[in-house]
Structures are given as structure tokens and as C-alpha cells.
N, C-alpha and C positions, 0 to 999 in steps of 0.2 A: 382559553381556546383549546378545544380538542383536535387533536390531529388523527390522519388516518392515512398511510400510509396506502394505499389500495385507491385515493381518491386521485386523479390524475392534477389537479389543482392544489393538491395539498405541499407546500414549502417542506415537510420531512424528507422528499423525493430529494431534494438537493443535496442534502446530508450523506442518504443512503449513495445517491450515486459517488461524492467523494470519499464513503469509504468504499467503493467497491470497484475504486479505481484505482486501475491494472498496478499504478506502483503505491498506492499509499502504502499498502499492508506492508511494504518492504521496507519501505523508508520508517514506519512508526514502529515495527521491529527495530530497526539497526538506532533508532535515537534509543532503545527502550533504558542503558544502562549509562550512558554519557552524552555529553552535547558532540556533534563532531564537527568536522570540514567537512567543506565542499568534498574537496578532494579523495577523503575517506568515507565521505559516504559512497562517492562513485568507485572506489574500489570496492568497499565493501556486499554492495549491489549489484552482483553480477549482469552484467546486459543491459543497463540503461545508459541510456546516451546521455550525455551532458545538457543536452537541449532538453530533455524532459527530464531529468530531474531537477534541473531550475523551474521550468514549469511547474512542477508538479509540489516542490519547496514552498513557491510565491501561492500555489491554490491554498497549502497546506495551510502558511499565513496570515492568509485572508481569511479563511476560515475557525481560525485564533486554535489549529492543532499544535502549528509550532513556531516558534521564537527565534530569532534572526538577531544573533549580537554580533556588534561592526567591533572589534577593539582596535582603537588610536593608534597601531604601530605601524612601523614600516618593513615589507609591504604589510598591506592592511591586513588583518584577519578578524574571520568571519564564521563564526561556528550557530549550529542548527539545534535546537533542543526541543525535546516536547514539553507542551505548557500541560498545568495542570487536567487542560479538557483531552487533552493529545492523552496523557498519563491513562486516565478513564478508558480510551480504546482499547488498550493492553491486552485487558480482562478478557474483554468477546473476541481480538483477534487472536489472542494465546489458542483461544478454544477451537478457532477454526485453523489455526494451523496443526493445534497436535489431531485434528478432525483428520483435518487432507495426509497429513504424515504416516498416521497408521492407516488410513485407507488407500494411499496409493497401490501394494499389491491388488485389490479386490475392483477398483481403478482398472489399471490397467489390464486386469484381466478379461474385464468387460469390454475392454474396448477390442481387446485381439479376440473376444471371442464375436462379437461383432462385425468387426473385418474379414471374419473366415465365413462369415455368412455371406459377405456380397460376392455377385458374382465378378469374374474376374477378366481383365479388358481382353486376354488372349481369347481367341477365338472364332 
């Protein structure tokens, strides 16, 4: 079967939207050099809540990105790794982060210069 991304029926659209959801790219960053915690991954994540980084753990998954070991101790622990398909993302998100990194200047210049065009509510 051929897929086409562009076709509104096409099953690739599922894929695309979990990677281009708001935290995957963060979290398959932060697994990229070790498995971690819970715990460290939410520090390491600035700004996600607890409630969606489980969610967004459990998508990852389900979607066989990454790997959930329980170890037998007391209390339990429980760390998050990327599986081999998880590994595979690296590549393309590496590329869009140093994308966004060195464009942010040119970013955000656009954007102020933008703003200096709208009009302004005083008046």
C-alpha cells in the first residue's frame, strides 16, 4: 500500500500528528541519551504538567515510540526509554531543532516587525 500524506483518509496523518504533538519532541529529546523517571523527566521538561506528560508517555507507548519498565522494588520504579522506532525520530527532530534554534533571531524579528505594523488599540 501506498501512502500519501495529503489524502485526508490516509492512516500516515496519525503518525504525523503524534509527532508534531506539542510535547513529543521534548520528551524524545530528553529520553535521547538514557531511560529516566517519571520524576526526571518532569523536571527535566520545563512546563508540562504531570497530567500530560502521562498522557502523552501512555500515547508515546502505544505507538511503540517508547518503553515503560516497571522494576520489582519498593517503592516501585518505573523508567521510560526510547525503543528502537523512538531512536529513528532523533535524526528528523535533531534537524528541526537546530532548524528552530538558529532561526529563532530571524523568528522573532518577524514577528516584532510585524507587530509594529498593526495598528495600536490607543486611540
Amino acid at each position: 500500500m501506498t501512502y500519501d500524506i495529503m489524502s485526508a483518509s490516509c492512516p500516515s496523518r496519525i503518525v504525523l500528528r503524534r509527532i508534531g504533538a506539542r510535547w513529543t519532541v521534548f520528551i524524545v529529546n530528553a529520553l535521547e541519551h538514557e531511560p529516566m523517571r517519571f520524576t526526571a523527566l518532569a523536571t527535566r521538561i520545563q512546563g508540562i504538567t504531570p497530567k500530560v506528560l502521562a498522557e502523552t508517555l501512555r500515547s508515546l507507548e502505544e505507538d511503540g515510540l517508547v518503553s515503560r519498565t516497571v522494576f520489582d522494588e519498593n517503592p516501585p520504579h518505573v523508567e521510560y526509554e526510547l525503543t528502537e522506532l523512538g531512536r529513528s525520530l532523533l535524526v528528523p527532530l535533531r534537524a528541526v531543532r537546530e532548524w528552530a534554534e538558529e532561526h529563532v533571531p530571524t523568528v522573532l524579528a518577524a514577528r516584532a516587525a510585524r507587530a509594529a505594523l498593526r495598528p495600536t488599540d490607543a486611540g
